[in-house]
C-alpha positions in Angstrom: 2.6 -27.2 -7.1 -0.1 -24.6 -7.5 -2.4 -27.2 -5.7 0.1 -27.4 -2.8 -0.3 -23.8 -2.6 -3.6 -23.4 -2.6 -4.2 -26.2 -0.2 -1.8 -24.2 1.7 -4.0 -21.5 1.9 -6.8 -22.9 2.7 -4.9 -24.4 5.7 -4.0 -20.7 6.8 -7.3 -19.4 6.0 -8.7 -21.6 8.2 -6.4 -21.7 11.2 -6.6 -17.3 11.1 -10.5 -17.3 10.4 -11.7 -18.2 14.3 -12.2 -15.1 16.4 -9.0 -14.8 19.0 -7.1 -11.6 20.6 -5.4 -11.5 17.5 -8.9 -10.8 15.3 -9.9 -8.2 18.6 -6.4 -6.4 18.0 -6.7 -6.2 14.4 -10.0 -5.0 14.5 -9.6 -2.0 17.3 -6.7 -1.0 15.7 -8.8 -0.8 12.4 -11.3 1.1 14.3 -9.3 3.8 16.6 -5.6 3.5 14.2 -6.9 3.6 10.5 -6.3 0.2 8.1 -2.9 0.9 7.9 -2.3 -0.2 11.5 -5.1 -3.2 10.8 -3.1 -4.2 8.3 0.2 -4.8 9.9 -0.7 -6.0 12.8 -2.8 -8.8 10.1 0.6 -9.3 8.6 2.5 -9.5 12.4 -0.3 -12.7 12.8 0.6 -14.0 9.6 4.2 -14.1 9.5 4.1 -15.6 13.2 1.5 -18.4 11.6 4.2 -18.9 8.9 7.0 -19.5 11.8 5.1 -21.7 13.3 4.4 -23.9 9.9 7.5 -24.2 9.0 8.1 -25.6 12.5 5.2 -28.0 12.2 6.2 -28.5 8.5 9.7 -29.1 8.1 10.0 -30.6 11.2 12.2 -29.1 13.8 11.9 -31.0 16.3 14.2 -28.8 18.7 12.6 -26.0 18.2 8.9 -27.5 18.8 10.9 -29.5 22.1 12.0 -25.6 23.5 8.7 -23.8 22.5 6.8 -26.9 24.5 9.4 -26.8 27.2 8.9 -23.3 28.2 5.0 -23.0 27.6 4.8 -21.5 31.1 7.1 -18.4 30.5 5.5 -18.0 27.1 2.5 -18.1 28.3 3.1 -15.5 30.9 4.3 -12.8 28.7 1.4 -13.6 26.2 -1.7 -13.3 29.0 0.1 -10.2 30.4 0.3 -8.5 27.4 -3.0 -9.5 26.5 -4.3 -7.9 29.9 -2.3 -4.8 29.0 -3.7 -4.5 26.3 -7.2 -4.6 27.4 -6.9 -2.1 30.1 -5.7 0.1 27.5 -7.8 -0.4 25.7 -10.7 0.6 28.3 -8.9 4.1 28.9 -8.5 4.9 25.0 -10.3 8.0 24.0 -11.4 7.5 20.1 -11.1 10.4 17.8 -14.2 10.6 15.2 -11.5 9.8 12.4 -8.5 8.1 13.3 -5.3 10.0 13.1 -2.5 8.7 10.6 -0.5 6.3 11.9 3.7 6.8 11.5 6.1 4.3 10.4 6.8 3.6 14.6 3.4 3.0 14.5 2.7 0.4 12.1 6.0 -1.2 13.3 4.7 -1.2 16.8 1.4 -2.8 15.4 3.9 -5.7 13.4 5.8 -6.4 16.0 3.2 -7.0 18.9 0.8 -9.0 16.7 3.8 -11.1 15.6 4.5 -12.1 19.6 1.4 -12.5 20.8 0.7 -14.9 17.9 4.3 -16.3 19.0 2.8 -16.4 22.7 0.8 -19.8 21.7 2.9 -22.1 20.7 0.0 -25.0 20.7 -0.7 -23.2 17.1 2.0 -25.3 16.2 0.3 -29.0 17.6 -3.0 -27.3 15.1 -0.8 -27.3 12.1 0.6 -30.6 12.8 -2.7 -31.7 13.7 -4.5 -30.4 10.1 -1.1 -31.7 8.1 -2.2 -35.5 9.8 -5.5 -34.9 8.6 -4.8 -33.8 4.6 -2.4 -36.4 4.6 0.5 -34.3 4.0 2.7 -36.5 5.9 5.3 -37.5 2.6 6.3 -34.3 0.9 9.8 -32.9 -0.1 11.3 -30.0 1.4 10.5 -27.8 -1.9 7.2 -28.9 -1.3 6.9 -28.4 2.7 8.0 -24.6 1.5 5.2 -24.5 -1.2 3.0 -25.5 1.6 3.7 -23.2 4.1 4.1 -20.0 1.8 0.5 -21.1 0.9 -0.9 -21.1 4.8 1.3 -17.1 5.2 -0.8 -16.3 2.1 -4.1 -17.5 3.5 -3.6 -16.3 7.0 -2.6 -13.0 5.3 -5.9 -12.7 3.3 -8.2 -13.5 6.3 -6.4 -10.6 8.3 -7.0 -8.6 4.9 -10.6 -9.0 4.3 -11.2 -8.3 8.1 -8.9 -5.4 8.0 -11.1 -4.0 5.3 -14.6 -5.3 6.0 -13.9 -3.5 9.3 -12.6 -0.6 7.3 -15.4 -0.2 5.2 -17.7 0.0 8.2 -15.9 2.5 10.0 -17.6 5.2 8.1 -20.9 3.9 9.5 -19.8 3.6 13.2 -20.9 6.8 15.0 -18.6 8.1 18.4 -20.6 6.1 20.6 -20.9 2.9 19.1 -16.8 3.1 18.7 -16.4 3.7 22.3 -18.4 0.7 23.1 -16.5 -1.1 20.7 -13.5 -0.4 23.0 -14.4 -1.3 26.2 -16.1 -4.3 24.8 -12.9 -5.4 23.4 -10.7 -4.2 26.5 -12.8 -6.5 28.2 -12.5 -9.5 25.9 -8.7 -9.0 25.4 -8.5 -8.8 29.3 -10.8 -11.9 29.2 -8.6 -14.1 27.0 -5.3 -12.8 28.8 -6.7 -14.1 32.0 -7.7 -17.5 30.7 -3.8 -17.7 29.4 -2.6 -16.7 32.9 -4.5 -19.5 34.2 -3.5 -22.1 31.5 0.6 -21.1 32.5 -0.6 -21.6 36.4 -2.0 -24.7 35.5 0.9 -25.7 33.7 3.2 -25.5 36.5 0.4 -27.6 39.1 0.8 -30.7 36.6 4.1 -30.5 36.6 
């Protein structure tokens, strides 16, 4: 079983590792929030990765069939938060050391992360697609659980190491450098909310 875990997490690792709004969230918040906020808004991504796993995993197929069926509303809220986000992120004024974030705070960072991860529901056609691919198509239920605690645990330690890579170098970032940091981002996060907007208009034209 150890093998289905660690498979697992290389799965996670994996689908977490390319660079997406959630990586430019987790990273700004790093930056301009401390690693506290980094960290749970890392964990928000992860545990919405493990939702949708267990989805692709174990198979439910009505949840998959409502997710799919509404990918225009879903896709809405996701590219106008993402847009939100952005332009806030273009008006934030960075201290030089970034203030200590309450318990609200890291909530706020958990439960945003966790539904704008939730706002792609095509994450779950990746999982079934790299399931097909490591020929993980007979397994038990014990061992579709195995599997998908492994991909939490790797999509959790990408978010981890990024959280404190970007940590570690905030010492080194000077006042101005930061503020670039967040208008490039605001910009990028505005960038991918745009492209999702257009993906739910497009959505409705095929129709």
């Amino acid at each position: 079983m150890l093998s289905v875990l660690f498979k697992g997490a290389l799965i996670g690792f994996a689908a977490a590792a390319p660079v997406g709004p959630i990586a430019i969230i987790c990273i700004r918040r790093t930056l301009t929030e401390g690693r506290l906020s980094g960290m749970a808004s890392g964990f928000g991504a992860a545990s919405a990765d493990f939702v949708y796993a267990c989805v692709a995993a174990l198979g439910f197929s009505a949840i998959s069939d409502y997710l799919t069926g509404h990918l225009f509303w879903i896709r809405l809220l996701g590219g106008i938060l993402l847009c939100a986000w952005g332009v806030r992120a273009l008006f934030l004024f960075s201290k030089d050391i970034p203030s200590r974030p309450n318990t609200k705070k890291v909530i706020s960072s958990y439960i945003t992360a966790f539904l704008l991860t939730l706002s792609n529901p095509m994450t779950i056609l990746v999982f079934i697609a790299i399931f097909s691919t490591f020929c993980l198509s007979e397994r038990s239920i014990y061992t579709s659980l195995i599997l998908v605690s492994g991909i939490f645990l790797g999509s959790l330690a990408w978010f981890l190491f990024l959280t404190e890579t970007i940590h570690f170098l905030r010492s080194r970032i000077t006042y101005y450098v930061l503020q670039i940091t967040n208008k490039v981002s605001g910009f990028v996060l505005i960038g991918f909310g745009i492209i999702t907007l257009a993906s739910a208009a497009l959505h409705v034209c095929y129709l």
